[in-house]
C-alpha positions in Angstrom: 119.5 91.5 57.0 122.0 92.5 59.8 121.2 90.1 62.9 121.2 93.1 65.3 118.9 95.4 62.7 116.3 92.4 62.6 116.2 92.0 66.2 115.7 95.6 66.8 112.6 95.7 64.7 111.2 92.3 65.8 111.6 93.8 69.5 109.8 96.7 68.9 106.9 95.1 67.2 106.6 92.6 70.1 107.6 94.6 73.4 104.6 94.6 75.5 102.9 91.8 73.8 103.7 88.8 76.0 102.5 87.4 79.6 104.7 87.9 82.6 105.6 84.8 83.1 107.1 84.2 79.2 111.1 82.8 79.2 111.7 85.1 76.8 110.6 89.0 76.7 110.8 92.1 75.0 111.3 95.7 76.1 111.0 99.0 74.6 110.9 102.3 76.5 110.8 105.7 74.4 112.6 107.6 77.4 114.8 106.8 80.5 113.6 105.7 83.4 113.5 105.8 87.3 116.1 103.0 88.8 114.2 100.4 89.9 115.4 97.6 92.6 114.5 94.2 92.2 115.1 90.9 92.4 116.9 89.3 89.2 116.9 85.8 88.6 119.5 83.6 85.9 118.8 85.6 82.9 120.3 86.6 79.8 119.5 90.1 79.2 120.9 91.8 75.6 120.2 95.0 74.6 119.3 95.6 70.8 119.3 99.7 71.0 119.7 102.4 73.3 121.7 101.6 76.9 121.1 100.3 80.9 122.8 101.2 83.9 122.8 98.8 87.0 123.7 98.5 90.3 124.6 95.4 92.1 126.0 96.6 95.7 128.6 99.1 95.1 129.4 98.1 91.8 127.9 99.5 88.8 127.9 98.7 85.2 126.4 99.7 81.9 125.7 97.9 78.6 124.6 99.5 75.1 123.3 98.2 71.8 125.2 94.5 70.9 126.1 93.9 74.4 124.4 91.5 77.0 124.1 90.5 80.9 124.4 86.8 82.0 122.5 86.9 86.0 123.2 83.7 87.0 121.9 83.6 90.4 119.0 85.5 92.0 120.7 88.5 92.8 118.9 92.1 94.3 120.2 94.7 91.1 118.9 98.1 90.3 118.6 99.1 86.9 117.5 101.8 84.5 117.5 102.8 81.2 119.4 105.4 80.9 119.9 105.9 77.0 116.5 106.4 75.1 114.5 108.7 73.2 110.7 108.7 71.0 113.4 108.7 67.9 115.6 106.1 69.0 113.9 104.0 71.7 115.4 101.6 74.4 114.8 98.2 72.7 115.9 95.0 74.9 115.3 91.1 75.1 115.7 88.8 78.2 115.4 85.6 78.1 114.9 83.2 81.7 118.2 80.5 81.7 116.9 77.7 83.7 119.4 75.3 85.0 118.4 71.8 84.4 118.3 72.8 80.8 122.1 73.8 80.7 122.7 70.6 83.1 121.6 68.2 79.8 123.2 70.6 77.3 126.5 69.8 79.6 125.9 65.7 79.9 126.4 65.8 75.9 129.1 68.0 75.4 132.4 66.4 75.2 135.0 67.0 78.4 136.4 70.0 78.0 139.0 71.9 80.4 137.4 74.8 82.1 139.5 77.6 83.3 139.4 78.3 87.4 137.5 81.3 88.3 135.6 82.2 91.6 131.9 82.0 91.1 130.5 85.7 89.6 126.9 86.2 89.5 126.5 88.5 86.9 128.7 89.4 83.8 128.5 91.8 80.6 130.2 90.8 77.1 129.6 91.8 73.8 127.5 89.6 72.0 128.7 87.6 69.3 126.9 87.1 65.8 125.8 83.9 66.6 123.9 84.6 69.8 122.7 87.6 68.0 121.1 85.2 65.3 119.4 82.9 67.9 117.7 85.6 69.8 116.5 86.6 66.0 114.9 83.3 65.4 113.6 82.7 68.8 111.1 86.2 68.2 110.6 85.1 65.1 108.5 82.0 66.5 106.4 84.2 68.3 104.5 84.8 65.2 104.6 81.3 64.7 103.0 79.5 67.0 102.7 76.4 65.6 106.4 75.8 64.5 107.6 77.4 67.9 106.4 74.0 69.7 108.7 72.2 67.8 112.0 74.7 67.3 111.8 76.8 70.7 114.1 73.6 72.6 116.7 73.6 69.7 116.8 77.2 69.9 117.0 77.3 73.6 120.1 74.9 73.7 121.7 76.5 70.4 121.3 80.1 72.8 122.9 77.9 75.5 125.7 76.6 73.3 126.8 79.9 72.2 126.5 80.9 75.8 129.1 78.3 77.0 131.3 78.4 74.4 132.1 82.4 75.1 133.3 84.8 76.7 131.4 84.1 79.6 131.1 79.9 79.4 132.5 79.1 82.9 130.3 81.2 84.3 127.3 79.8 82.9 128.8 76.0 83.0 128.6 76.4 86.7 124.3 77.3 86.3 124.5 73.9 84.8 126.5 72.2 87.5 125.0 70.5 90.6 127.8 70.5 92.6 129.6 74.0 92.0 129.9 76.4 93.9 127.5 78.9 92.3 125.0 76.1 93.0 126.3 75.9 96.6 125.7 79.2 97.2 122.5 79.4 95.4 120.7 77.1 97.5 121.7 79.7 100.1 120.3 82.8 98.4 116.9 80.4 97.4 116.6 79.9 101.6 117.5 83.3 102.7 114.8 85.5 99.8 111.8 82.2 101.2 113.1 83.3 104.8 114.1 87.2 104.7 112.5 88.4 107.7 114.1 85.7 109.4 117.5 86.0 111.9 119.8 83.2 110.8 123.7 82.3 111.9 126.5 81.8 108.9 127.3 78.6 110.7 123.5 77.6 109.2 124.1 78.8 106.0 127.6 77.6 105.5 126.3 73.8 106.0 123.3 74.2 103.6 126.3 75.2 101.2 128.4 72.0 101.7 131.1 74.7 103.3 132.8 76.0 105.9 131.8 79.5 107.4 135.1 81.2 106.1 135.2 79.4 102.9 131.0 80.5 102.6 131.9 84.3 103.5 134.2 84.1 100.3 132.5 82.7 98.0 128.8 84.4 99.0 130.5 87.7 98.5 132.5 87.0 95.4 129.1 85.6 93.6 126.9 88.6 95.1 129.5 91.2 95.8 128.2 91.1 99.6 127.7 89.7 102.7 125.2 87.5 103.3 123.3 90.3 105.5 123.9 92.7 103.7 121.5 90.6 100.9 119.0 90.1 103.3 118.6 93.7 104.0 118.5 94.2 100.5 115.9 91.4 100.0 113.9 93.1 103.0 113.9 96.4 101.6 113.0 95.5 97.7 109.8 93.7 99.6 108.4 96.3 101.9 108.8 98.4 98.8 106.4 96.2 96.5 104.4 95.7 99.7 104.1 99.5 99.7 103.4 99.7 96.3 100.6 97.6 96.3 98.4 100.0 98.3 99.4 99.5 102.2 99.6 102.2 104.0 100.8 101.3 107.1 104.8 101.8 106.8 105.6 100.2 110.4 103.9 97.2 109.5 105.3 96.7 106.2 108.4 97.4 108.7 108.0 94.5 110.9 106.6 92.4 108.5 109.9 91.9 106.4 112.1 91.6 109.8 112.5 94.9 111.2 111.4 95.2 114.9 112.3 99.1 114.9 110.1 101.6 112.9 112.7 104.1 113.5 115.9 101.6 111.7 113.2 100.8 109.1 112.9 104.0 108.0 116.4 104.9 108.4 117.6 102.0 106.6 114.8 102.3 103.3 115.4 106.0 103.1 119.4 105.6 102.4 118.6 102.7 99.7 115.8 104.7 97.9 116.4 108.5 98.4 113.5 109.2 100.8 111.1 108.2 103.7 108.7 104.9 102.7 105.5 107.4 102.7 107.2 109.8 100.6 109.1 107.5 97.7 106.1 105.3 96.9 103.5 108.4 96.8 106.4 109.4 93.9 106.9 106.3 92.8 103.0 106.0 91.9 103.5 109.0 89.9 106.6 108.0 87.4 107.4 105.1 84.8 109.3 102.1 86.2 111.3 99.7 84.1 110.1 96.5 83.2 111.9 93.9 86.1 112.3 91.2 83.7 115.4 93.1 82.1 118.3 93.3 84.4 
């Protein structure tokens, strides 16, 4: 059977089926959906049928049935499905790349020459048979249980090896890689999503990440496509948004409890990210289908 048939009808009989905090997961929506913003961490995301859109700053990019998203740092997108239907539903698959597994996979590959790119958090490729095949076998061991404690880590680093032998290998590599600078600049993104309603100075940042300031600016903003305050606010505002979704009702709080000391900014700010006053997008929001956030 065709690898990308099999995986669309092992998705759909799955989607929905597994706990939150599963590696791997499987979505399937029968309509498009609201943009949702939230954080993504290293994943790779493919999509088996129908299409996404996401946003990641300015940028915006879109990936269809065969193609996948490599996240390789926690980065603040927002996504949507954006090509579904009750006859042909969105059907995707994520699964969590976690970096001390690539780190081993790395120790026991041979030396090979990597080309020299600037750090990229995120990337979309079309996926190749092989990877195709692997995210096949790997929902195929959710129906068996048994044989999944012994095949899910060869399937994992098989994933992983496909992974960093493509199109988007040096990317990945550098998940893998204690020293690069996608892990230098991750240790800065881990300290400023634990600390967002927290001032901080570049100078701060830039020596957690082994750099200097300028060198920092450059390399935060090629990995995120951003400054590093401009993440913050980002991180701020995806958290008074869940805070607000989870039933508080006082939007000034919320405010100051992310890092805002001005209702008035708060307001301000969450309205041009979301469309419309706090009080008034989560009373809609409670109202509409959100995508699932483990899909970027």
């Amino acid at each position: 059977m065709d690898a990308l048939l099999e995986l669309r009808q092992l998705i759909a009989r799955h989607a929905g089926t597994m706990p939150m905090d599963a590696h791997l997961r499987a979505v399937s929506s029968a309509r498009p959906t609201e943009m949702a913003h939230h954080v993504v961490e290293p994943t790779l995301a493919i999509v088996a049928q129908g299409g996404k859109r996401s946003m990641l700053g300015d940028q915006v990019f879109e990936y269809s049935a065969g193609q996948f998203l490599i996240v390789t740092v926690d980065l603040p997108i927002a996504g949507c499905i954006c090509t579904a239907s009750a006859e042909v539903p969105y059907l995707g698959a994520a699964l969590t790349l976690k970096p001390a597994t690539i780190a081993t996979l790395l120790l026991e590959m041979s030396a090979m020459e990597q080309p020299a790119i600037e750090p990229a958090g995120y990337g979309v490729s079309t996926a190749p048979r092989e990877l195709l095949e692997c995210m096949v076998r790997m929902l195929r061991l959710l129906d068996r249980p048994r044989d999944a404690a012994v095949l899910w880590p060869m399937l994992e680093r098989e994933t992983l090896w496909w992974l960093l032998n493509g199109e988007q290998g040096a990317m990945v590599r550098q998940i893998g890689l204690a020293d690069s600078r996608l892990s230098q600049i991750s240790r800065a993104i881990r300290w400023i999503r634990a600390h967002h309603a927290q001032a901080f100075r570049i100078e701060d940042l830039a020596e957690m990440a082994a750099m200097s300031s300028s060198s920092f600016h450059r390399h935060f903003r090629a990995v995120t496509t951003m400054s590093p305050l401009q993440y913050q606010k980002l991180i701020r505002l995806q958290e008074a948004r869940a805070r607000l979704l989870a039933e508080s009702e006082d939007v000034a709080a919320v405010g100051f409890s992310v890092g805002y000391e001005s209702p008035s900014q708060f307001s301000r700010e969450y309205s041009r990210l979301f469309g419309a006053p706090p009080g008034r997008d989560v009373a809609r929001l409670r109202t509409v289908a959100m995508p699932d956030p483990s899909l970027a």
